[in-house]
mmCIF file of the N, C-alpha and C atoms, coordinates in Angstrom:
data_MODEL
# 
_entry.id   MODEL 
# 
loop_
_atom_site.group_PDB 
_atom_site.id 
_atom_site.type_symbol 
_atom_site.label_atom_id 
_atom_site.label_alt_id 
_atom_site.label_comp_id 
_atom_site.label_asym_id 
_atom_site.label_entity_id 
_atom_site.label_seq_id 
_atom_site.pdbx_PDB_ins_code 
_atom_site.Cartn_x 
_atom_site.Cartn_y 
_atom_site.Cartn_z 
_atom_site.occupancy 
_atom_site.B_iso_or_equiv 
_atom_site.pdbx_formal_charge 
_atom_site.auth_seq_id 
_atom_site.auth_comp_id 
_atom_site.auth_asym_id 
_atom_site.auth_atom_id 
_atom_site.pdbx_PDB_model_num 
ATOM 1   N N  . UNK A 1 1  ? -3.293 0.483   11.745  1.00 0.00 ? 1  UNK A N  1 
ATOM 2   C CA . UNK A 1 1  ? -2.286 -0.557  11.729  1.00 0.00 ? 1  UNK A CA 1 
ATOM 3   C C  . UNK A 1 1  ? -2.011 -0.945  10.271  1.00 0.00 ? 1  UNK A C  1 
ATOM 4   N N  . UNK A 1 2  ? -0.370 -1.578  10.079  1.00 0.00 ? 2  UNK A N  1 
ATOM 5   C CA . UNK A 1 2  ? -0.495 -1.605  8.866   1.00 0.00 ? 2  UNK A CA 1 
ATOM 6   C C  . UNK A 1 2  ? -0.047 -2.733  8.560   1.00 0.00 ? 2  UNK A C  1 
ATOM 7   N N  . UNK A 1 3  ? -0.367 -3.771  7.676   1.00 0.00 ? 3  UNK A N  1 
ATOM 8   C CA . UNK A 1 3  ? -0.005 -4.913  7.120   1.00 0.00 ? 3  UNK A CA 1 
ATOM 9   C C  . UNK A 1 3  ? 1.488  -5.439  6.813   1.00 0.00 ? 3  UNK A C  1 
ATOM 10  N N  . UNK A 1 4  ? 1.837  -6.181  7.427   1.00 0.00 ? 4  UNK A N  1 
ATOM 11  C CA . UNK A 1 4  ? 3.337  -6.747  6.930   1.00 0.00 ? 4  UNK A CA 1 
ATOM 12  C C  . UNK A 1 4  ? 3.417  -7.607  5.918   1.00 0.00 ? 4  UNK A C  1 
ATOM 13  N N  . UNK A 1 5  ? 4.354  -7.855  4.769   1.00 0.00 ? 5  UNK A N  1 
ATOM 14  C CA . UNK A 1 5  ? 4.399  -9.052  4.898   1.00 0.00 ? 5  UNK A CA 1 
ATOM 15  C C  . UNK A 1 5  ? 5.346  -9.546  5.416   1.00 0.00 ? 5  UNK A C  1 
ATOM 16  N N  . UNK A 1 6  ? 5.633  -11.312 6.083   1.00 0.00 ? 6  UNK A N  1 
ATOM 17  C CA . UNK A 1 6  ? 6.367  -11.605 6.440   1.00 0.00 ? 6  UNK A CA 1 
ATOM 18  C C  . UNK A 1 6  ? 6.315  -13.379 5.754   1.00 0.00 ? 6  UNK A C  1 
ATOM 19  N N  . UNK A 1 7  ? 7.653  -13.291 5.475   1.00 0.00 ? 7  UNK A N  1 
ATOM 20  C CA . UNK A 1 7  ? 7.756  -14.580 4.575   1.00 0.00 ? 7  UNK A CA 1 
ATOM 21  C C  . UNK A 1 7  ? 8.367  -15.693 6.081   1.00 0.00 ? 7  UNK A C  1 
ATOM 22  N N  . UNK A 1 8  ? 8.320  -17.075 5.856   1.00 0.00 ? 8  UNK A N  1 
ATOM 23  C CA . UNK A 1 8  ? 8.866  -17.906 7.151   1.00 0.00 ? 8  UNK A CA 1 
ATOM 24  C C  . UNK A 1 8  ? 9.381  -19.097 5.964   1.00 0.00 ? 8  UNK A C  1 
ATOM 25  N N  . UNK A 1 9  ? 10.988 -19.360 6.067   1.00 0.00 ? 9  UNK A N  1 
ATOM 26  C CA . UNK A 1 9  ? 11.106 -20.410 5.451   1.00 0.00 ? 9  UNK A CA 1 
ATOM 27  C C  . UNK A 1 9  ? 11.568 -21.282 6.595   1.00 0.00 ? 9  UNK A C  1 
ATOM 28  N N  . UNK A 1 10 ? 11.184 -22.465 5.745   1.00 0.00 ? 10 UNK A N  1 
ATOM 29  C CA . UNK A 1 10 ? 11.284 -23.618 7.018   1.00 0.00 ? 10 UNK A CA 1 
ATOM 30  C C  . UNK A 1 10 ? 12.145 -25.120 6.293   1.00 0.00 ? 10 UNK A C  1 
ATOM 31  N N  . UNK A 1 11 ? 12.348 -24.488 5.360   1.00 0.00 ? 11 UNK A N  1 
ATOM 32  C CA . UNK A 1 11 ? 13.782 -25.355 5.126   1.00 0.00 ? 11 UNK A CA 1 
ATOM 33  C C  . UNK A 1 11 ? 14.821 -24.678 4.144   1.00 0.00 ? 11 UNK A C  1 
ATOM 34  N N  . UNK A 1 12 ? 15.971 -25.832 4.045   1.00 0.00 ? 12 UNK A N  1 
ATOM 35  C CA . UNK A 1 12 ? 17.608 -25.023 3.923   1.00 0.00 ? 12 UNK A CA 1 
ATOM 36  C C  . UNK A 1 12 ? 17.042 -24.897 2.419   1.00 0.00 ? 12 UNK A C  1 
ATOM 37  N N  . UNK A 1 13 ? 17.677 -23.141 1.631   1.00 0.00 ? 13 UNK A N  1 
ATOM 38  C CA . UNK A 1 13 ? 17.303 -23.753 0.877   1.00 0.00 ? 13 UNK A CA 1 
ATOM 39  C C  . UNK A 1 13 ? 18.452 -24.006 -0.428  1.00 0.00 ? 13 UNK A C  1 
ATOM 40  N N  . UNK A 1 14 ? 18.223 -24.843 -1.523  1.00 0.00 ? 14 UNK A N  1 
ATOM 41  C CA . UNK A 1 14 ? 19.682 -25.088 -2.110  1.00 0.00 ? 14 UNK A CA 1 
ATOM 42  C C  . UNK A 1 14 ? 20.262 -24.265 -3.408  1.00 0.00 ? 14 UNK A C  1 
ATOM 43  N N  . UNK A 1 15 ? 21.126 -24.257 -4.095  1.00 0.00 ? 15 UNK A N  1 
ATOM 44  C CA . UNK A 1 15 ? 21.463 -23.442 -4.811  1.00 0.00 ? 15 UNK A CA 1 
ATOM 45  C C  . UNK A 1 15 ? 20.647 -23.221 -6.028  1.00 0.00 ? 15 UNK A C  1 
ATOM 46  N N  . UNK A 1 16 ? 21.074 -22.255 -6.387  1.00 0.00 ? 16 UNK A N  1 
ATOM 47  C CA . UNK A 1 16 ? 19.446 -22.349 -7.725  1.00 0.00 ? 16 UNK A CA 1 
ATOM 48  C C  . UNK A 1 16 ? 20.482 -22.649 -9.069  1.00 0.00 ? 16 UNK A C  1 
ATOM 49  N N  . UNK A 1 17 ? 19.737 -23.680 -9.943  1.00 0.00 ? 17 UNK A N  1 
ATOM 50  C CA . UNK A 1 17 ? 20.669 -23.443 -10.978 1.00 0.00 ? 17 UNK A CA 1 
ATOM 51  C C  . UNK A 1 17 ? 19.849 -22.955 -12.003 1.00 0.00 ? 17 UNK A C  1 
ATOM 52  N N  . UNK A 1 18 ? 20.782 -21.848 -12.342 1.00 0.00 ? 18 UNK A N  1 
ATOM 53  C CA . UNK A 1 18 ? 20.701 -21.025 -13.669 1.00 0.00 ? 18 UNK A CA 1 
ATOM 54  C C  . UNK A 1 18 ? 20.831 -22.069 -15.387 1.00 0.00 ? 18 UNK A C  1 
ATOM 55  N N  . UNK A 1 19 ? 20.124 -21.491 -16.205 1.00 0.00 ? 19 UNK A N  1 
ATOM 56  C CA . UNK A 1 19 ? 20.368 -21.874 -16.927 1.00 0.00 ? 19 UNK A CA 1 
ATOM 57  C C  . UNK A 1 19 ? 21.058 -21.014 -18.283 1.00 0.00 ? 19 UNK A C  1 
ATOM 58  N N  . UNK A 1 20 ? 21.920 -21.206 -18.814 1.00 0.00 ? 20 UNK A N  1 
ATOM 59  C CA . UNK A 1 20 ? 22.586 -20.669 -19.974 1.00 0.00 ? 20 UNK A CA 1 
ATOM 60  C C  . UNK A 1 20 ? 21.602 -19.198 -20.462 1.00 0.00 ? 20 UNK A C  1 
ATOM 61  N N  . UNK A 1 21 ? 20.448 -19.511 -20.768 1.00 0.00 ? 21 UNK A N  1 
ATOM 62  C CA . UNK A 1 21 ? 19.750 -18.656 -21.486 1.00 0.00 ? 21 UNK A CA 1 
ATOM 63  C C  . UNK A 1 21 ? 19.179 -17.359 -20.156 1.00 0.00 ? 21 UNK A C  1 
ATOM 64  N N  . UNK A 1 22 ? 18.990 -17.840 -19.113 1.00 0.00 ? 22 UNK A N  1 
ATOM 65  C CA . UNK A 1 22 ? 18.598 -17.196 -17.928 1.00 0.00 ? 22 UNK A CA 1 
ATOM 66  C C  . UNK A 1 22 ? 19.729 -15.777 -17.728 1.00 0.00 ? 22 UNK A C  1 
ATOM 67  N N  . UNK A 1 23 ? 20.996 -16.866 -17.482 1.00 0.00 ? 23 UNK A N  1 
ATOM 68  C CA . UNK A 1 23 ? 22.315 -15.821 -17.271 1.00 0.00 ? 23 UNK A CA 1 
ATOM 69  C C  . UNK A 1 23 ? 22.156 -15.234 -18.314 1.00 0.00 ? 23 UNK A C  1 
ATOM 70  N N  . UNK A 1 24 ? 21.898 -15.222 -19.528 1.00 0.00 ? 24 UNK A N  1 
ATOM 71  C CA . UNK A 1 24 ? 22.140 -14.325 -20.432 1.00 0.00 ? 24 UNK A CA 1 
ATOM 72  C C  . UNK A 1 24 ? 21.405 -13.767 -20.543 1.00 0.00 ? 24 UNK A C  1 
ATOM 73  N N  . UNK A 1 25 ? 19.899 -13.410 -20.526 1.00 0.00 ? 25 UNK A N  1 
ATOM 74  C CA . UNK A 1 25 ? 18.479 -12.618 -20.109 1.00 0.00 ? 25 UNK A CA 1 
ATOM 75  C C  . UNK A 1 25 ? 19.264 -11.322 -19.215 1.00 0.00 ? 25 UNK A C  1 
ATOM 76  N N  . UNK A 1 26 ? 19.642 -12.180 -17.938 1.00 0.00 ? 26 UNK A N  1 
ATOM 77  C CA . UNK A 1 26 ? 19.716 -11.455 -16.985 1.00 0.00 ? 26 UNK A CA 1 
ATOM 78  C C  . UNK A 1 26 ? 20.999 -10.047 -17.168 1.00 0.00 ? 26 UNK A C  1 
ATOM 79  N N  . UNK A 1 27 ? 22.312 -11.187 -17.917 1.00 0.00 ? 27 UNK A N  1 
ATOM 80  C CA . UNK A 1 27 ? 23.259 -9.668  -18.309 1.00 0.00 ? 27 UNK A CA 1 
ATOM 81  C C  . UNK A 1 27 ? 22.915 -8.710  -19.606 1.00 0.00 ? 27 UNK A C  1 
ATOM 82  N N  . UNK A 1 28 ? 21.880 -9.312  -20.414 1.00 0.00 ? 28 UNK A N  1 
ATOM 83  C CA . UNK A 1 28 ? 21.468 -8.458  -21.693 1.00 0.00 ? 28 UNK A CA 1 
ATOM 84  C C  . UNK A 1 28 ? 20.561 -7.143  -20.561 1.00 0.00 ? 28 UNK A C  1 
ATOM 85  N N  . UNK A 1 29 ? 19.924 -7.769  -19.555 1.00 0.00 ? 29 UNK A N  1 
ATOM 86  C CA . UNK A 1 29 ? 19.239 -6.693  -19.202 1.00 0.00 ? 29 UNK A CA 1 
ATOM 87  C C  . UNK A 1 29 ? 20.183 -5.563  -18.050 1.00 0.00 ? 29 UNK A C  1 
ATOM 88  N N  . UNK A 1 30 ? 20.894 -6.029  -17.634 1.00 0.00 ? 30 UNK A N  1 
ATOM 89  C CA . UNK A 1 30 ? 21.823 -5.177  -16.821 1.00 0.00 ? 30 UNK A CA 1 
ATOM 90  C C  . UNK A 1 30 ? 22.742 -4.399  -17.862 1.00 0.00 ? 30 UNK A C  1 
ATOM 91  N N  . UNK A 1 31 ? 23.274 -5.123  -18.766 1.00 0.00 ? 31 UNK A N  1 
ATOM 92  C CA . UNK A 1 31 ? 23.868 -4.071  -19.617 1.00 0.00 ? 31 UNK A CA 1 
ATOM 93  C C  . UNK A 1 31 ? 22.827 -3.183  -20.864 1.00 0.00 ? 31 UNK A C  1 
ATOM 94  N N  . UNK A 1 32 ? 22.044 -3.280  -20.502 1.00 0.00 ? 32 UNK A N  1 
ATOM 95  C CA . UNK A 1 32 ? 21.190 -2.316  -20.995 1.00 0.00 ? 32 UNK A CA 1 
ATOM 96  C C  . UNK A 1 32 ? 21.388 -0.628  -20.878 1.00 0.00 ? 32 UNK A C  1 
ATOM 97  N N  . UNK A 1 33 ? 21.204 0.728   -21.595 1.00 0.00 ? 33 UNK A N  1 
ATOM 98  C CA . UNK A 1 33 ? 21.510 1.703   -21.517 1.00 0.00 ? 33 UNK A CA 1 
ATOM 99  C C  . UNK A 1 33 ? 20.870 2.437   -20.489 1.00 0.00 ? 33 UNK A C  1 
ATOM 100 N N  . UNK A 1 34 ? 21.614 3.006   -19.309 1.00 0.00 ? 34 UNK A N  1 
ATOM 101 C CA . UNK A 1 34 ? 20.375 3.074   -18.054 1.00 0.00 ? 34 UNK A CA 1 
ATOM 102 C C  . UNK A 1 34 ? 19.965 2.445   -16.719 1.00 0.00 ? 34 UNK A C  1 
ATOM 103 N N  . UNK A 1 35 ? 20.315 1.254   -17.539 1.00 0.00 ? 35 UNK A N  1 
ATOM 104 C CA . UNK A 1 35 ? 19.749 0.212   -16.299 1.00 0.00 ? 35 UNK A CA 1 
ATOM 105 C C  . UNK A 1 35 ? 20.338 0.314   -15.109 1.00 0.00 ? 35 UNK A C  1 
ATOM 106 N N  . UNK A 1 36 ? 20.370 0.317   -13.999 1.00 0.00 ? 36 UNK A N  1 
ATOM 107 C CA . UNK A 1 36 ? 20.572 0.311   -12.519 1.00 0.00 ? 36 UNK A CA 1 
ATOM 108 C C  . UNK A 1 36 ? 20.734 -1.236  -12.355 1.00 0.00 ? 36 UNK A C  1 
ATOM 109 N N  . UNK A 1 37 ? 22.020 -2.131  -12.357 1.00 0.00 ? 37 UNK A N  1 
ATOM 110 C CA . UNK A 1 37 ? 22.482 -3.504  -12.427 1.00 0.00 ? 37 UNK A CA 1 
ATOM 111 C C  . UNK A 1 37 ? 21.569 -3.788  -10.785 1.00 0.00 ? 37 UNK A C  1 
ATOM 112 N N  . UNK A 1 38 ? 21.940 -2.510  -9.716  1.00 0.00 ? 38 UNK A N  1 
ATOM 113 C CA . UNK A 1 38 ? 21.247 -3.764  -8.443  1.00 0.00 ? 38 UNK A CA 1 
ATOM 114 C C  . UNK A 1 38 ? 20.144 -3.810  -8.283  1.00 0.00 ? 38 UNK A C  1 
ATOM 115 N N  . UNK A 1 39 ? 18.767 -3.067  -9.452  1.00 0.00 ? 39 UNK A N  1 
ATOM 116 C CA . UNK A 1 39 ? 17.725 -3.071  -9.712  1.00 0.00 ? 39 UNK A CA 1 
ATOM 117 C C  . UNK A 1 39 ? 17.297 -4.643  -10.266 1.00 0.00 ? 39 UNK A C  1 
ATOM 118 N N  . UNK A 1 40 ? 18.127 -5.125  -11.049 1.00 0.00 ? 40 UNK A N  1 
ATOM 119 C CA . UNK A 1 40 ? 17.967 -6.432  -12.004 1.00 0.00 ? 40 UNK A CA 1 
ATOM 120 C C  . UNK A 1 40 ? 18.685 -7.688  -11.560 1.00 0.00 ? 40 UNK A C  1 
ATOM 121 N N  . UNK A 1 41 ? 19.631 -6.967  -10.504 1.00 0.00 ? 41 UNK A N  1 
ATOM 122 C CA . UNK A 1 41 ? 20.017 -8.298  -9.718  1.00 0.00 ? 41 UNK A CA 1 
ATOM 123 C C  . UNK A 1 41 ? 18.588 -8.525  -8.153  1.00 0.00 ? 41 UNK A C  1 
ATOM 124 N N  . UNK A 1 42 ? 18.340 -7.186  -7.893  1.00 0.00 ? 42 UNK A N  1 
ATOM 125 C CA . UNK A 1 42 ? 16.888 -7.417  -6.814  1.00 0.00 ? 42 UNK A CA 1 
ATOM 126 C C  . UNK A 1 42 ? 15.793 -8.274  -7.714  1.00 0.00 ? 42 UNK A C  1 
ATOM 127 N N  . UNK A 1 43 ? 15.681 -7.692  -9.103  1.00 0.00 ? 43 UNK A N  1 
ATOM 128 C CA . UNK A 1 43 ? 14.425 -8.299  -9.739  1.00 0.00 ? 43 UNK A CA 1 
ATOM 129 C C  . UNK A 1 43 ? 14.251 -9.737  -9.436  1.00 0.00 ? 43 UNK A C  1 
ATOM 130 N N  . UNK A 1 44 ? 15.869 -10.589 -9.606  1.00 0.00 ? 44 UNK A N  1 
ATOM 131 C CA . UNK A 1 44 ? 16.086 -12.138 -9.891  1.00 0.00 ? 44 UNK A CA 1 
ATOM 132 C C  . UNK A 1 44 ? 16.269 -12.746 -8.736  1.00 0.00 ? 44 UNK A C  1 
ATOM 133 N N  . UNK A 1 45 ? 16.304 -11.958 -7.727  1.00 0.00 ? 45 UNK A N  1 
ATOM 134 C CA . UNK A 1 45 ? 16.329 -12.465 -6.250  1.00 0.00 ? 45 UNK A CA 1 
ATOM 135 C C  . UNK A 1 45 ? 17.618 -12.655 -6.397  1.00 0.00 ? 45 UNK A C  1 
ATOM 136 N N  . UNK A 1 46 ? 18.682 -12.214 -6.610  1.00 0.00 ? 46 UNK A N  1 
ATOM 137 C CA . UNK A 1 46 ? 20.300 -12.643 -6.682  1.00 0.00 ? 46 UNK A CA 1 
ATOM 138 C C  . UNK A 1 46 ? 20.341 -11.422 -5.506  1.00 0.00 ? 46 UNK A C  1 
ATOM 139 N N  . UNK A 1 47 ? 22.209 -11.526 -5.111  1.00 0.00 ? 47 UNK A N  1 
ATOM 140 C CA . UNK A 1 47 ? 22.792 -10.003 -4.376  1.00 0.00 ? 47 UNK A CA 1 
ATOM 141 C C  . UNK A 1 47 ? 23.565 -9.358  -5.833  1.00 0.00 ? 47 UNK A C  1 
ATOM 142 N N  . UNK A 1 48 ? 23.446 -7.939  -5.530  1.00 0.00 ? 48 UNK A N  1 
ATOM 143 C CA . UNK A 1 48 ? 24.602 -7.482  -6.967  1.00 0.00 ? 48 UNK A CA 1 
ATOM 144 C C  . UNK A 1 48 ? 25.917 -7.922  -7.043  1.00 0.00 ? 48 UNK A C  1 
ATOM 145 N N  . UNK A 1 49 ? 26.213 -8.391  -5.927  1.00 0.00 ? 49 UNK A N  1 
ATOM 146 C CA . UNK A 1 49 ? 27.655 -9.270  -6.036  1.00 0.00 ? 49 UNK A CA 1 
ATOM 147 C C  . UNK A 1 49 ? 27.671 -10.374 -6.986  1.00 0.00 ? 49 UNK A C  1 
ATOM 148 N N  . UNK A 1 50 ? 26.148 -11.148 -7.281  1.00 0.00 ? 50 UNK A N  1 
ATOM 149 C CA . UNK A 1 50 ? 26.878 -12.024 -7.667  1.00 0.00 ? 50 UNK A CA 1 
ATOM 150 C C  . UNK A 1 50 ? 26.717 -11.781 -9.472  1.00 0.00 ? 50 UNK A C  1 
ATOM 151 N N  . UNK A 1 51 ? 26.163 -10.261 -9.833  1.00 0.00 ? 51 UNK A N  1 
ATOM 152 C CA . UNK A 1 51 ? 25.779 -9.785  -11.407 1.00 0.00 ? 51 UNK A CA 1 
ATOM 153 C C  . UNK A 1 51 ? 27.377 -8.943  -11.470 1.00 0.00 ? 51 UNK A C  1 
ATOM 154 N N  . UNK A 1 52 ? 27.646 -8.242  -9.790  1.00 0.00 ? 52 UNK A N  1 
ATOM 155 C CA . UNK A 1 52 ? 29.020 -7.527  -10.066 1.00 0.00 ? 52 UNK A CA 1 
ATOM 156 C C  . UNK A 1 52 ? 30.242 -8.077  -9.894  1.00 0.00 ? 52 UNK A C  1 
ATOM 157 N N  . UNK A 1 53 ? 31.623 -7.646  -10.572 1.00 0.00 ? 53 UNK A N  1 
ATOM 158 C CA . UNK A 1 53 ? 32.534 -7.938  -10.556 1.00 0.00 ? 53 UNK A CA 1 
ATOM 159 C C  . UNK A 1 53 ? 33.749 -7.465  -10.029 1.00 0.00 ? 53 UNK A C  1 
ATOM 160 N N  . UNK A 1 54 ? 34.818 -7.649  -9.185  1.00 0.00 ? 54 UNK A N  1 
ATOM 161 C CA . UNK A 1 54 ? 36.353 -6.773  -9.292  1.00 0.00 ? 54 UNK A CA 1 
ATOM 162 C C  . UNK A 1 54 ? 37.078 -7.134  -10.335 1.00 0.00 ? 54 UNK A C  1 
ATOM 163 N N  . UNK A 1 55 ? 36.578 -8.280  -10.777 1.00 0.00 ? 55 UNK A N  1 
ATOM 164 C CA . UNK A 1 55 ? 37.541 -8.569  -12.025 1.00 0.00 ? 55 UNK A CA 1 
ATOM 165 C C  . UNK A 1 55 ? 37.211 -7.842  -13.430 1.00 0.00 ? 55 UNK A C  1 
ATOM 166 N N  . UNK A 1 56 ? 38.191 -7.889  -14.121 1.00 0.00 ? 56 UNK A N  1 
ATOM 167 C CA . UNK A 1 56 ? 37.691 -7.071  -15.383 1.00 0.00 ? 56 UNK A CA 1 
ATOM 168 C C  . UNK A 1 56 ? 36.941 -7.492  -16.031 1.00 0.00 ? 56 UNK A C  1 
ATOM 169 N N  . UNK A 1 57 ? 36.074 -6.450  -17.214 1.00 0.00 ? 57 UNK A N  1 
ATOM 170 C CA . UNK A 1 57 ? 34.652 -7.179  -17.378 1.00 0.00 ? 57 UNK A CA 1 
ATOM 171 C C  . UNK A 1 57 ? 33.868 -6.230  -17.740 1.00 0.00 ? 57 UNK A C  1 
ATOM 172 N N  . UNK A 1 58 ? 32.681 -6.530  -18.211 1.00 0.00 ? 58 UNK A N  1 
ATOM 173 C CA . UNK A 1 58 ? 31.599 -5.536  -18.148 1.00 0.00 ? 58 UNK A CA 1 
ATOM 174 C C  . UNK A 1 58 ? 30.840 -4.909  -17.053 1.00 0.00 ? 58 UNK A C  1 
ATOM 175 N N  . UNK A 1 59 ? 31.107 -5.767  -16.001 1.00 0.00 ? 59 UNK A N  1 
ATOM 176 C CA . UNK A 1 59 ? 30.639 -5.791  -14.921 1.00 0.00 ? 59 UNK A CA 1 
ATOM 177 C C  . UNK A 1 59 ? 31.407 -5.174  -13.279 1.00 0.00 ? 59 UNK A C  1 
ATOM 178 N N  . UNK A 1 60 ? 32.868 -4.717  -14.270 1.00 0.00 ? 60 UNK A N  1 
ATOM 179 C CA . UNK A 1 60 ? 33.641 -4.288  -12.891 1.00 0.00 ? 60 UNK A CA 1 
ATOM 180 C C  . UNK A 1 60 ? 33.451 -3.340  -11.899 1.00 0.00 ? 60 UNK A C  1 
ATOM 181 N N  . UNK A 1 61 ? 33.472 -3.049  -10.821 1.00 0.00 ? 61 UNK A N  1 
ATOM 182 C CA . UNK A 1 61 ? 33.320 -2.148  -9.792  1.00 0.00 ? 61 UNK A CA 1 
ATOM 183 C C  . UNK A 1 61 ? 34.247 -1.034  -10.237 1.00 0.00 ? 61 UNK A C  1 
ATOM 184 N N  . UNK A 1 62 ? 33.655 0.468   -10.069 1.00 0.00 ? 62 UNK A N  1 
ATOM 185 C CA . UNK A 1 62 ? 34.501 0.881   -9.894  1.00 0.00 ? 62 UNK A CA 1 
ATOM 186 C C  . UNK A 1 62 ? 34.334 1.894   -8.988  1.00 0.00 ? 62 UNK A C  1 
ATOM 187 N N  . UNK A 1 63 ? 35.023 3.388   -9.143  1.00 0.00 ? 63 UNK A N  1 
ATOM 188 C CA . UNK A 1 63 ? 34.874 4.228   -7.846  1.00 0.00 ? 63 UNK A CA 1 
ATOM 189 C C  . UNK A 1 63 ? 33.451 4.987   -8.014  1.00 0.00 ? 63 UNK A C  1 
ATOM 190 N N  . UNK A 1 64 ? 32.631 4.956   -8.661  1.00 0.00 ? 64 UNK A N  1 
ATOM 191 C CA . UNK A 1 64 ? 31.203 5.448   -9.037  1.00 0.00 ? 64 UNK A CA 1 
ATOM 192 C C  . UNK A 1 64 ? 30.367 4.519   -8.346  1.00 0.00 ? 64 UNK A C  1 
ATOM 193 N N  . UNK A 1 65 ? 30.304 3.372   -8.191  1.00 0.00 ? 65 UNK A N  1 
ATOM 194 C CA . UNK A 1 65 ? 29.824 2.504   -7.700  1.00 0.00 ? 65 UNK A CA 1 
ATOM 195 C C  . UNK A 1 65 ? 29.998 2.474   -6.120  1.00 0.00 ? 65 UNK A C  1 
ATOM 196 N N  . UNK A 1 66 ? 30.689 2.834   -5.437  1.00 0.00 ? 66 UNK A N  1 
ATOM 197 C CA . UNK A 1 66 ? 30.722 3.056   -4.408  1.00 0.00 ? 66 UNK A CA 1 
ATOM 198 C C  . UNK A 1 66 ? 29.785 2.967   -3.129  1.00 0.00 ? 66 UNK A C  1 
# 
């Protein structure tokens, strides 16, 4: 048999606020040479939606991303 883990939250929980220096940690390391962005958006507990973009940017989607 093999061990789970299983997390149980038991209340709502609220938005996290970032701080200036955080967001910027976080896109110095996504735009890094290499880096895999939904690797570093999993690291921070974010979705890559909210490191990726449709809008233009460093961060835009495109057809590689797929």
């Amino acid at each position: 048999m093999t061990k789970q883990h299983i997390e149980v939250i038991t209340s709502v929980e609220r938005r996290r606020h970032w701080s200036r220096e955080e967001k910027e940690r976080l896109v110095a390391a996504a735009l890094e040479p290499g880096t895999v962005v939904s690797d570093v958006a999993r690291s921070a507990g974010i979705h890559v939606s909210q490191l990726v973009s449709d809008k233009p940017g460093p961060f835009r989607r495109c057809s590689s991303m797929a």
